[in-house]
C-alpha positions as CSV (number, residue, x, y, z in Angstrom):
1,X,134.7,57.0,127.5
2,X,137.0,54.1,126.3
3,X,134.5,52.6,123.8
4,X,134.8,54.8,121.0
5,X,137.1,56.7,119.1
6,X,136.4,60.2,117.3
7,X,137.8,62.7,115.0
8,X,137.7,66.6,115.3
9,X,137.7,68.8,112.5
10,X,138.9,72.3,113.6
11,X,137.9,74.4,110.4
12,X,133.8,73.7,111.0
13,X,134.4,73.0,114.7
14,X,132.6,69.4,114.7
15,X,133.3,66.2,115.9
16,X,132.6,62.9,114.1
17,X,132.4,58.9,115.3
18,X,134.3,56.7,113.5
19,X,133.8,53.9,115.9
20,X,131.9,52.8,118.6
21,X,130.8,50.4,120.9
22,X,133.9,48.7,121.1
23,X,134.5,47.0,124.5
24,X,138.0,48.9,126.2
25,X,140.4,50.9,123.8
26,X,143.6,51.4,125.4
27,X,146.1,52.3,122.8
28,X,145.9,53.9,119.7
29,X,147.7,54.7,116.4
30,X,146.8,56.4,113.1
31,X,147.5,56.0,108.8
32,X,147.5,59.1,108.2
33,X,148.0,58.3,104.1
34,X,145.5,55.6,103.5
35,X,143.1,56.9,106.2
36,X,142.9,54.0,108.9
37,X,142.8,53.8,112.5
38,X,144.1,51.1,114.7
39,X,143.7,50.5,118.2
40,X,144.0,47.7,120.8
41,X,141.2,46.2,123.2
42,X,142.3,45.5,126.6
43,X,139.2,43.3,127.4
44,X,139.3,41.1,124.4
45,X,143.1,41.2,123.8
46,X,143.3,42.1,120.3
47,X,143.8,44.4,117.5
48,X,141.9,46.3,115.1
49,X,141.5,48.4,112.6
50,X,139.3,50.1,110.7
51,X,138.8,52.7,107.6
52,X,137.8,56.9,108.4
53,X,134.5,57.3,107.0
54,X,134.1,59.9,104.3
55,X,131.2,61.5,105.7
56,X,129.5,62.3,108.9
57,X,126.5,59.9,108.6
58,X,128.7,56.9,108.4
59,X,130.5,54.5,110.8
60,X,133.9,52.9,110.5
61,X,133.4,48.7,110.6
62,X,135.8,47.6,113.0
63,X,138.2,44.5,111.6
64,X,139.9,41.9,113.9
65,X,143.5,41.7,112.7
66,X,143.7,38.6,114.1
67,X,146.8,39.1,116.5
68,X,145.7,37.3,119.8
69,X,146.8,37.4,123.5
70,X,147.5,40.9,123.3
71,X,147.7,42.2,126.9
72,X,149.1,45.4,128.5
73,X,149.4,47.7,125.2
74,X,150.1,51.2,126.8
75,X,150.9,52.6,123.1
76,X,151.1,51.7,119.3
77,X,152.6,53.5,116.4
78,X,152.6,53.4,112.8
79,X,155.6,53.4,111.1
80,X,154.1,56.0,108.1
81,X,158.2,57.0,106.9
82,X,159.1,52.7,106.0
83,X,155.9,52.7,103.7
């Protein structure tokens, strides 16, 4: 599905939520140092971001960055090597 976005960790073979029910996530980058995803929504025409969650139980909380009219994002990257 579009609506979510996961994380898979290889050494005890399980997958974890870190967000979901968002409405359509089209593109999507990661901060690998301070642990945050971001990602676009076609539908509402924003950005967003949110923090990994530590442990399994919990959910990321999804933050409106507040960059409007975003239409047609194919792909995002995070510059990690200018911070």
């Amino acid at each position: 599905m579009r609506n979510e976005i996961r994380s898979y960790y290889p050494q005890h073979d399980e997958e974890r939520d870190i967000v979901l029910a968002q409405r359509r996530i089209d593109a999507m980058t990661v901060d690998p140092l301070n642990n945050v995803v971001y990602w676009s929504d076609d539908t509402l025409h924003k950005i967003y971001r949110s923090k990994v969650p530590m442990a399994a139980s919990q959910l990321g909380i999804p933050q409106d960055l507040g960059i409007r009219f975003v239409q047609n994002v194919i792909d995002m990257a995070y510059d990690w090597l200018g911070e």
